[in-house]
C-alpha positions in Angstrom: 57.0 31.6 3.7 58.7 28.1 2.8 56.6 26.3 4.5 53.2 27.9 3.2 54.3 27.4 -0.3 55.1 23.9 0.3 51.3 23.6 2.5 50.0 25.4 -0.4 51.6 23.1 -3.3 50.3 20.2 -0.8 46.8 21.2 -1.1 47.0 21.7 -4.7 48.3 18.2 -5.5 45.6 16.8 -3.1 42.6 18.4 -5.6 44.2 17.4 -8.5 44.1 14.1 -7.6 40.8 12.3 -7.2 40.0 9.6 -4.6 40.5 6.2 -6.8 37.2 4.9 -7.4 35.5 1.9 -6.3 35.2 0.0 -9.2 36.3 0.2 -12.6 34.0 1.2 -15.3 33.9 -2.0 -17.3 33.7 -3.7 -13.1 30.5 -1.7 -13.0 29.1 -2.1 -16.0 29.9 -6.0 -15.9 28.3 -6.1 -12.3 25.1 -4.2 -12.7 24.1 -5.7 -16.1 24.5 -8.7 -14.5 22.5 -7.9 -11.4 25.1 -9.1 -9.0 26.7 -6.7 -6.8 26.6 -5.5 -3.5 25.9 -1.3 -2.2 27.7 -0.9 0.7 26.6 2.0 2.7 29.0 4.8 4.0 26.4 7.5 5.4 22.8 7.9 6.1 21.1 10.9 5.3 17.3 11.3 6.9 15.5 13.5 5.5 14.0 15.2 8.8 17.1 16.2 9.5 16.3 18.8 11.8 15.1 16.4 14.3 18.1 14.0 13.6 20.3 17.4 14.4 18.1 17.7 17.9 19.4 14.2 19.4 22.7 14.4 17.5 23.3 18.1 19.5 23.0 16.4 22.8 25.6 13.4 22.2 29.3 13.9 23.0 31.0 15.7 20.4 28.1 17.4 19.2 28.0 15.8 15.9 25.5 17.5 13.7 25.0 18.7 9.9 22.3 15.8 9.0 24.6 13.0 7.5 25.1 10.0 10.1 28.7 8.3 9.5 28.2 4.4 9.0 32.2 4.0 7.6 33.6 1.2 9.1 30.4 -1.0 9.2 28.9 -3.8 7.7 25.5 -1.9 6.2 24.9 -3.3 2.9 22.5 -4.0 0.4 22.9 -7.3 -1.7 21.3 -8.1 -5.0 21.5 -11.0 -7.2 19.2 -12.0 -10.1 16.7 -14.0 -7.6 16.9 -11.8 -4.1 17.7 -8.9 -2.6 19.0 -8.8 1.1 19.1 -5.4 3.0 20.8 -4.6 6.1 20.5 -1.2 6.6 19.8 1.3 10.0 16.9 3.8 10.4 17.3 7.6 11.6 14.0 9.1 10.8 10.3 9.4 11.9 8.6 5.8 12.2 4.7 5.7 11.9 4.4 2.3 13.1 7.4 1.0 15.6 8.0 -2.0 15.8 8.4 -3.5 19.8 11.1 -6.5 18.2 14.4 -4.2 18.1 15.5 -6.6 15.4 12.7 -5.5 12.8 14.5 -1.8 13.2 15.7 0.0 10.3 16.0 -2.2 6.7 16.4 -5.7 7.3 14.7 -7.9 5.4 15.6 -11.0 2.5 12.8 -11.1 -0.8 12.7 -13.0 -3.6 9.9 -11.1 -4.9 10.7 -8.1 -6.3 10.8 -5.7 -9.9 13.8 -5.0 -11.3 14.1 -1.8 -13.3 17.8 -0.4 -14.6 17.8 2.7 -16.9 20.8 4.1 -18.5 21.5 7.6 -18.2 23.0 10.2 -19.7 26.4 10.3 -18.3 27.0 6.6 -18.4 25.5 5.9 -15.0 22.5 4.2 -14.1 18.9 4.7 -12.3 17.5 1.2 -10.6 14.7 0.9 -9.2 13.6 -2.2 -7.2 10.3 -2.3 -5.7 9.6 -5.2 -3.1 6.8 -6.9 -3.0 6.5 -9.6 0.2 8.5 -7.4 2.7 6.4 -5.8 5.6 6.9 -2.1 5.0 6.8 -2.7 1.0 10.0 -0.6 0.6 10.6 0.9 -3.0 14.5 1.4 -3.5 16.5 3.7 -6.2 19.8 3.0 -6.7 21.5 5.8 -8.7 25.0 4.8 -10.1 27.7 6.4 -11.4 30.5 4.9 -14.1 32.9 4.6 -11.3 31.0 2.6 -8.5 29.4 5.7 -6.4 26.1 5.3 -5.6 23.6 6.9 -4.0 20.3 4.9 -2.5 17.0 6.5 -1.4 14.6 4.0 0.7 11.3 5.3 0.6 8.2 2.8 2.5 4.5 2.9 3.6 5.4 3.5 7.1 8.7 5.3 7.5 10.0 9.0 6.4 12.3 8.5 3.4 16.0 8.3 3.8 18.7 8.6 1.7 22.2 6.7 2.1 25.4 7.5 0.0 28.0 4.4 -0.7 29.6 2.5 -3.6 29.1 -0.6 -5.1 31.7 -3.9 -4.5 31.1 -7.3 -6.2 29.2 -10.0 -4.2 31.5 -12.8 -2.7 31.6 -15.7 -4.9 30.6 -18.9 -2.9 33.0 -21.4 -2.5 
């Protein structure tokens, strides 16, 4: 009985406490009013996930549930004033493959793009970048929250829409 009240009294601290966030709020006001920060992606999730779950099923461990783990990667997207660079994987339906297995998924460097960053409600923000010299055209939405969560949906001319979940991190200064 000891020990479930101390498991339970575990659990209970654990709640109360959340995860420390990414950035401060003053970090991520300062970075995305600035334009210069990076989303670094932590999971994908496709949005036919019924035929990611197929192929997931038949892989060792039988991983399912439609969110792909991408923790411990370098999947990122970067965005200054003058360019954005994406480097980002694909689970999803492709209407036109490409046969160069390094044109798969988001990876791509523009210069041309919009720039759009609304302020909402809760203190967050909604950004929207739309490129405009990139093959697929791909038309990105960044929502933010005060504390560095984020939450990016990729949606193109020639690939299903995806969704990744992340947090946002300042961009390396150059030495």
């Amino acid at each position: 009985m000891k020990t479930l009240k101390t498991l339970a009294f575990v659990i209970l601290v654990l709640i109360g406490f959340k995860a420390n966030a990414q950035t401060d709020k003053a970090t991520t006001l300062r970075i995305v009013e600035e334009k210069n920060y990076a989303f670094v992606a932590t999971s994908a999730i496709p949005t036919n996930s019924t035929d990611i779950n197929d192929v997931l099923r038949k892989m060792p461990g039988n991983v399912g549930g439609g969110s792909i783990n991408l923790s411990g990667s370098s999947y990122d997207v970067r965005i200054t004033k003058d360019s954005v660079v994406a480097y980002l994987p694909y689970y999803g339906r492709s209407y036109s493959a490409s046969m160069n297995p390094d044109e798969n998924g988001y990876k791509f460097k523009t210069k041309n793009f919009t720039y759009n960053a609304e302020k909402t409600k809760k203190g967050g923000w909604n950004v929207n970048i739309n490129t405009k010299d990139v093959k697929d055209n791909a038309r990105m939405t960044f929502n933010i929250s005060t504390n560095g969560y984020a939450t990016l949906t990729i949606v193109s001319n020639n690939k299903q829409s995806i969704m990744y979940s992340g947090y946002l991190s300042e961009n390396k200064k150059k030495d």
